[in-house]
KEPA-336564 format. One line per field, with one value per residue (C-alpha): x, y, z. Coordinates in Angstrom, 2 decimals. Layout:
c1	X|...
c2	Y|...
c3	Z|...
//
This chain:
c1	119.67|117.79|116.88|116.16|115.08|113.80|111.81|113.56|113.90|112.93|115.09|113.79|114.31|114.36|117.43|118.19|121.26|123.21|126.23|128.24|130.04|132.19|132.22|135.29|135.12|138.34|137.65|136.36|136.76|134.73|135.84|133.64|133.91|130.87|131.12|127.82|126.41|123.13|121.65|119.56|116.55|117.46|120.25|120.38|122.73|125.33|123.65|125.06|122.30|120.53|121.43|123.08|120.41|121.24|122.36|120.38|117.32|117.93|118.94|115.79|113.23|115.03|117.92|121.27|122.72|121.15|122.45|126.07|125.26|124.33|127.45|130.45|132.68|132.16|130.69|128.73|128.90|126.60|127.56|128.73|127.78|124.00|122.40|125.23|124.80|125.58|126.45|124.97|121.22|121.31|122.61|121.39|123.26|125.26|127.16|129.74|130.42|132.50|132.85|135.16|133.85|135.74|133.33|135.12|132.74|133.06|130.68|129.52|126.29|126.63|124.22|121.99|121.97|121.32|118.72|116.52|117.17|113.90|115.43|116.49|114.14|113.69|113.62
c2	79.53|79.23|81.42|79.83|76.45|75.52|78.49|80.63|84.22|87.11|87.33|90.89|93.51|97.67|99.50|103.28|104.80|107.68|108.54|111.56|112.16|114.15|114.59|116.76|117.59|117.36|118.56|115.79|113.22|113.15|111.36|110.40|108.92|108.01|106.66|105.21|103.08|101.30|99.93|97.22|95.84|92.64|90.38|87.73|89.74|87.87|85.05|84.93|85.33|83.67|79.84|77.04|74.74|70.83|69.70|66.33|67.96|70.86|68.16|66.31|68.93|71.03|69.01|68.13|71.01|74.04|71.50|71.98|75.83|76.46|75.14|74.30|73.18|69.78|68.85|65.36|65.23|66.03|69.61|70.07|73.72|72.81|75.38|77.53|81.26|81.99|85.54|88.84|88.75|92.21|94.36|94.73|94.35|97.13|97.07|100.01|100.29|103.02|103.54|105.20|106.64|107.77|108.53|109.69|112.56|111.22|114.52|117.54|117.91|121.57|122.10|120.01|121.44|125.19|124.12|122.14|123.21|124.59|127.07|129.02|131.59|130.63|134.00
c3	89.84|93.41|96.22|98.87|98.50|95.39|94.36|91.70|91.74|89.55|86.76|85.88|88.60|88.82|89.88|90.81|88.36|88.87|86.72|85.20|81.77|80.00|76.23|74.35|71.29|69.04|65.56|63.77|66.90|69.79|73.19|76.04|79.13|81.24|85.28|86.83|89.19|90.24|93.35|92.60|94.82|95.06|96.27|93.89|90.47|91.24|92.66|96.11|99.17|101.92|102.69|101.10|99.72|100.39|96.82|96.96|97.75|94.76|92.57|92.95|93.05|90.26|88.30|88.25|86.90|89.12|92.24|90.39|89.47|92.99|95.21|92.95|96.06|95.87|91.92|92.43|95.81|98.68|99.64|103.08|103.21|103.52|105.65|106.38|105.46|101.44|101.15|102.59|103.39|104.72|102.00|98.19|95.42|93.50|90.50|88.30|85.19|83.36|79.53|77.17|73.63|70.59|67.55|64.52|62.46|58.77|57.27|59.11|56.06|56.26|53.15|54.93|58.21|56.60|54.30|56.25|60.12|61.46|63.54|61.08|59.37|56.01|53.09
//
């Protein structure tokens, strides 16, 4: 929704990742399982930083619904929480994610791989 304010933040923004996998190979099914992370440059993912903005003010100068968005403690009502500290101003935001694969081989195309792989030397 809001920084702080009324002026909105980037909704684009860079982050660092750093991960490790592991793929095993089963005969004709493959399974793969992948950890990461990424530190972000901003504070504003999940939408949590700086100072409560007073919901009459974002509701005029933006709309209803981003004064709802941004404090949800008291919907329709003038929020109590105006200028009180909103999260972590200090820290960035980081996020994890891990995935599991399994990828079932339906043809290996051996003809295909000996006639037309380039690394082979061709008679």
């Amino acid at each position: 929704t809001v920084k702080e304010g009324t002026d909105p933040y980037k909704l684009d923004q860079s982050a660092i990742p750093v991960g490790a996998g592991l793929k095993v190979n089963a005969g004709r099914v493959d399974f793969q399982l992948e950890w990461g992370f990424r530190r972000t440059y901003t504070d504003y993912i999940d939408d949590v930083s700086g100072r409560y903005v007073d919901n009459v003010q974002l509701a005029f100068e933006a709309s209803p619904l981003t004064a709802a968005l941004a404090d949800r403690t008291e919907y329709g009502e003038t929020s109590f929480n105006a200028d009180r500290a909103r999260g972590d101003q200090e820290t960035r935001d980081w996020y994890y994610y891990c995935g599991l694969s399994i990828t079932f081989i339906i043809s290996k195309f051996t003809d295909c791989e000996q006639q037309y792989n380039w690394t082979r030397r061709r008679n």
